[in-house]
N, C-alpha and C positions, 0 to 999 in steps of 0.2 A: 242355857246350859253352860257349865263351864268348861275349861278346856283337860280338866283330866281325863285320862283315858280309860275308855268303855272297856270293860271284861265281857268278851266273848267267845261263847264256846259253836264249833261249826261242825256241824254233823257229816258225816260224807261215808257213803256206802263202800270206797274204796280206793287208792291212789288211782288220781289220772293225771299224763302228762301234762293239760289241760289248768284244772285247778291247782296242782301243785305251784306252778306258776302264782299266779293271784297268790295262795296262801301266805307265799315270801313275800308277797308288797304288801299284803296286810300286815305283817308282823313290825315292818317296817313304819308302817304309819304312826305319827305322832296321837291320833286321836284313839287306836284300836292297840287292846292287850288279847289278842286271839289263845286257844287253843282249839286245835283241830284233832276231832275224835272221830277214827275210822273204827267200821262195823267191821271192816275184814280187811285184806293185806290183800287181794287177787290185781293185780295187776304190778305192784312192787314186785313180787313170786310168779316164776315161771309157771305157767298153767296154760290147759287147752283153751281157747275162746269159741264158746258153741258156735258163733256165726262164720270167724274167719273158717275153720273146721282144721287148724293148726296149734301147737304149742306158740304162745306169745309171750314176751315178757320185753318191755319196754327198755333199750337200752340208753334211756336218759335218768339224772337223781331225780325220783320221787318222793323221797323224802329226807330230803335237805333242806335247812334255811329257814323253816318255821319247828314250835313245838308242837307237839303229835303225840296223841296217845291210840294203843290198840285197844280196843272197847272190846270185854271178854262176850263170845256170841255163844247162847244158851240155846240156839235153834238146835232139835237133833235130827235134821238137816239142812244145813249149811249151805249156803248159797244166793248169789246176787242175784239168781233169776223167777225169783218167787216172794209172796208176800211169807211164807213164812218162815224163809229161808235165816234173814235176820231178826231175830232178838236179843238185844242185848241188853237185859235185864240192868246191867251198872247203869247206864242211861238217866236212867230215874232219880237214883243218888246223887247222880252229877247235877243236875238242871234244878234238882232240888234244896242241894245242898253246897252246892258251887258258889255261891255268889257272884252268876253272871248277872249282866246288864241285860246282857241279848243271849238268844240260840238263834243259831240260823242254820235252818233245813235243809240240805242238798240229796236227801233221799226221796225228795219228792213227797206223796203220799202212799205208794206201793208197798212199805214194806210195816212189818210191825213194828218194827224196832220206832219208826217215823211218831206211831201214835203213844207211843211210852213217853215221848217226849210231848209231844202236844198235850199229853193230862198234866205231864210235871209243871211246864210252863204255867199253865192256867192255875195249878193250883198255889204254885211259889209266887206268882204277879211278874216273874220274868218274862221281857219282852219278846213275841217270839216271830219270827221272819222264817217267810220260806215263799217259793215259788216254781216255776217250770219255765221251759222250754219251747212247749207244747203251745198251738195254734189253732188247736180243731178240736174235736171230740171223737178223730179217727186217733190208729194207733194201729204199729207195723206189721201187729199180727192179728187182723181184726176177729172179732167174734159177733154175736147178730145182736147180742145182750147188750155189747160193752158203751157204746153211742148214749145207746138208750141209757143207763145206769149210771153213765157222766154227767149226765143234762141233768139228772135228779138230785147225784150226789156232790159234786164240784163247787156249786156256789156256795153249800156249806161247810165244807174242806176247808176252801181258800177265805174264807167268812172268820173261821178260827185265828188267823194272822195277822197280829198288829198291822206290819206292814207286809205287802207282794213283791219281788222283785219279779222281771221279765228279760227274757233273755234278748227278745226282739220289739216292734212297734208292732207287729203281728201279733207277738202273747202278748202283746199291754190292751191291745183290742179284746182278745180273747177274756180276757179279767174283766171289760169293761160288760161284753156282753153277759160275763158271771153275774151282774150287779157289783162289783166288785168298786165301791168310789174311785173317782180318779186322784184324790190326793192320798190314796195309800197304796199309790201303783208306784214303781219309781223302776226306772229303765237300768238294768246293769249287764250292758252287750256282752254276748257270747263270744268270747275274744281270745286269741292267742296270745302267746308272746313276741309283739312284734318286732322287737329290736333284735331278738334270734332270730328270726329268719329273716328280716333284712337282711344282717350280718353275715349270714350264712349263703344267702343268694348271691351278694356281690363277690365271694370267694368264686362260684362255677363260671367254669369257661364252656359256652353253652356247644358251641365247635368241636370242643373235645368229646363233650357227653353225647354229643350227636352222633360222632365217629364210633362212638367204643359202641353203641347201640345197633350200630351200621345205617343211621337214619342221613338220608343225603340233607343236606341243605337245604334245599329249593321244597321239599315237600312237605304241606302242613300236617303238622301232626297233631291227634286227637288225643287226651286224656281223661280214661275213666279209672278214679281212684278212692275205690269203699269195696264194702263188701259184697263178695258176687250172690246176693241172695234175693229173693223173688222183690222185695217193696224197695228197692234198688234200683229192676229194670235193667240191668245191665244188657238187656236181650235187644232193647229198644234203640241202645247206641251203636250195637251191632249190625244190625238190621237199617236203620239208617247209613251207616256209615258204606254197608255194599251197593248202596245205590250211586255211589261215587264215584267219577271218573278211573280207575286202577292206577293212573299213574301219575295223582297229583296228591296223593295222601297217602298217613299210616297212622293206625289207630294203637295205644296202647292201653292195657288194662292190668292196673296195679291195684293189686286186692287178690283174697281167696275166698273160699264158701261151698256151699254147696249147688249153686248154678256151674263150678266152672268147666266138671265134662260135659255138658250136656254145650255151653258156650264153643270150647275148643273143637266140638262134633260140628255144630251147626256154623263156625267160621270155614271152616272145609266147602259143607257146603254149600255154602252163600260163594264159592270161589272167590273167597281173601283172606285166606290159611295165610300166606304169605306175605301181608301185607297189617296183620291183628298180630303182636304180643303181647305174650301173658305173663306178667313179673311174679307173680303171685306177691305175698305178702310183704309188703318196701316199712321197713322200721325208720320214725320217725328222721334221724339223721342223713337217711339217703332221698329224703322226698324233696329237698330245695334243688337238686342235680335235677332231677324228674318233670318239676314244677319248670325250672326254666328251661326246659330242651324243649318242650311243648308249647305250642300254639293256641292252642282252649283247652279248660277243663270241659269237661262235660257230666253236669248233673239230672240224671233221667227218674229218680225215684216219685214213688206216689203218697211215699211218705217218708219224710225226712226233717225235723224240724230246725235244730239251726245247725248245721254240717259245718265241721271245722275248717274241714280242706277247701271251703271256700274263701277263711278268711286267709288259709295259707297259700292260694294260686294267686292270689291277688296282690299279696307282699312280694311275691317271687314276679309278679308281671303279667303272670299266667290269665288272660280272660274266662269269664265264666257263661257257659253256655246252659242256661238253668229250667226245670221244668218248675212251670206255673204253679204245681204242687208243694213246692218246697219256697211257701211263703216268710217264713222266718229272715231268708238271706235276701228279700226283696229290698232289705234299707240297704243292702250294697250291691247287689247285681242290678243296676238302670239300665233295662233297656234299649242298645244303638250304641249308651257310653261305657258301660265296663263290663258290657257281656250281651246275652242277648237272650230271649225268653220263650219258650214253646209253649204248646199245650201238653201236658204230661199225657203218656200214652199216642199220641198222633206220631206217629214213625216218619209221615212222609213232610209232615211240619219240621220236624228233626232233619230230617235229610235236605231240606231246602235251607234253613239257618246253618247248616257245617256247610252245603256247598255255598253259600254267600261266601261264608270264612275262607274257603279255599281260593274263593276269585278275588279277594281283598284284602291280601296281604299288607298294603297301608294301612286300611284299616283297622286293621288288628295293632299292628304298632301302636295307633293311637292308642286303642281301648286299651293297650298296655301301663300306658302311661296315665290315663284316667282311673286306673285299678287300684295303681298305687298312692296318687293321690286321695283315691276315697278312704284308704286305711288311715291316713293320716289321723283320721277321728274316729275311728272304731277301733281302741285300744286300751288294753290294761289302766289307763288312766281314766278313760270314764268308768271303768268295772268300778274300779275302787272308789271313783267319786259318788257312784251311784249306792254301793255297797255302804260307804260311811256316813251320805245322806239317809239311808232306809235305818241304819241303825240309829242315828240320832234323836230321828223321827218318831221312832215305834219305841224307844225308851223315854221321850217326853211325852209320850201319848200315855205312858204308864204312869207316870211320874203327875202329870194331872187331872188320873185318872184316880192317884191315891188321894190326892190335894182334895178333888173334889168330895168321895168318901169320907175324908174326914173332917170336910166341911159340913156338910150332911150329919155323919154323926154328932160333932158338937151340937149344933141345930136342935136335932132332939129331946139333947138334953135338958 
């Protein structure tokens, strides 16, 4: 292939702090001419977020630094939490009449809008890329059906995509066991922006942030920071955490939802009301203050597939205390060296790995400094490597897939 640059168009349900990122280093790249087409604006625009159970509205540019089109949505109801929430009938025109190289999918397969484009693709010969996150055949709000009707449907899904991308080594497994070959899997880690929150971690003075919180020194401190809602477990960190000496620890819980009265009830009475705060909702620019004032994160969910705020306590310093269910972040949470691993659900498993934490305060320094090191290679640069490998690939898989066609048809003649 030569070195002009591939026309691609990137599909995306909605700005997130997360890919807006990536989108500016693809526009950037010498081998990628992006445009990125959003189904809807909810997260640019102030709006409630059903799980935090608050008005959210991200105060970093989401859409700065790349070109971006609003994709008009014909759903006549509108919304990111349903399949047929998005349609956005333009779709079709674009993939068809676009003159991309690639599409690549970031709506998953969830929504309609997703299979507007997977007809177009297929019928224009445009290469078409898409993948997940996802680990398992579970999912956060399970149903008795949904297992069952992945196992059936998935391997023909993802069967549709020139190339997969995966977010972890967990969904590259996940695709393998789809039947999914292994040379149209291609790894593009779910990653932050790491040079921001480097940046930003070396700005906090971690003594100050300690003070203004009233957290002494000497005591280690716990961070639970996601959504207070049931495949979360936030109940599990709690519950753990009162089996602890009283005066050698303090737990904080950054996030909102719908656990959080029922949590702030049962911290009373577990007796460490006073010793559990509840920040509720911390917007992205105040979570590297948070990140280093703390001693571990702590992640309890029973489903959770690649959590961001893992790759951000780890930039910051922050060790990761992770349940065994949230396989996705296993290529960076090792074990003894950047964190440490429960069985998800075992409370008194949990309670024994925080109180190691609390009697091994070296310890933890290390792991500090093995955390950050690990980030060193899960970074927006393999995203991109990965991302402009898959696109390469599944546009030359097209490309002598026509050769071959129209070798064939000469042949005939």
């Amino acid at each position: 292939m030569g070195e002009e640059k591939l026309r691609v168009l990137l599909v995306a349900s909605h700005p997130v702090q997360y890919s807006s990122h990536m989108f500016r280093l693809f526009a950037q790249h010498p081998r990628l001419d992006p445009l990125v087409a959003y189904c809807s604006l909810q997260g640019a625009e102030k709006g409630v977020d059903p799980d935090f159970g608050v008005e959210v509205k991200w105060d970093i540019p989401l859409l700065e630094g790349y070109p971006w089109v609003l994709v008009p949505n014909r759903s006549p109801k509108p919304g990111i939490q349903r399949f047929l929430g998005l349609f956005n009938t333009p779709l079709w025109g674009m993939v068809r009449k676009g003159g991309y190289d690639a599409v690549i999918v970031y709506l998953g397969y969830g929504y309609l809008s997703a299979w507007v484009i997977f007809a177009a693709a297929k019928l224009s010969g445009v290469a078409l890329i898409f993948g997940t996150d996802a680990n398992s055949f579970r999912s956060p709000r399970p149903r008795w059906w949904k297992p069952w009707l992945k196992r059936l449907v998935l391997p023909r899904v993802f069967g549709l995509a020139d190339m997969v991308i995966s977010a972890s080594e967990a969904t590259s497994q996940f695709f393998y066991s789809l039947g999914i070959p292994r040379e149209r899997v291609v790894l593009t880690p779910f990653v932050v922006d790491n040079d921001w929150w480097r940046r930003e971690a070396a700005k906090v003075d971690r003594e100050t942030v300690r003070k203004k919180w009233d957290i002494p020194v000497a005591k280690t401190t716990f961070l639970f920071c996601a959504k207070l809602v049931p495949w979360k477990r936030p109940q599990d960190v709690l519950r753990a955490f009162a089996q602890l000496p009283s005066h050698d620890s303090l737990l904080i819980l950054a996030g909102d939802g719908s656990l959080r009265p029922a949590l702030e009830s049962e911290a009373q009475t577990l007796g460490v009301g006073d010793r559990v705060r509840f920040l509720g909702f911390v917007n992205q620019p105040e979570l590297p203050a948070l990140y280093c004032a703390a001693d571990l994160l702590v992640l309890s969910s029973d489903y959770d597939a690649c959590p961001v705020v893992v790759c951000e306590a780890m930039l910051c310093g922050c060790p990761v205390i992770l349940s065994d269910s949230i396989r996705g972040r296993m290529d960076l949470v090792n074990d003894g060296l950047t964190g440490w691993i429960y069985p998800c659900g075992n409370v008194d498993a949990l309670a024994q790995v925080m109180s190691r934490a609390v009697s091994s305060p070296t310890r933890i320094q290390e792991m500090s400094a093995a955390a950050r090191r690990r980030m060193e290679t899960w970074s927006p640069r393999e995203n991109v490597a990965g991302t402009v490998e898959a696109v390469e690939q599944a546009v030359a898989l097209k490309q002598k897939g026509r050769r071959n066609q129209v070798a064939l048809s000469n042949s005939e003649k």
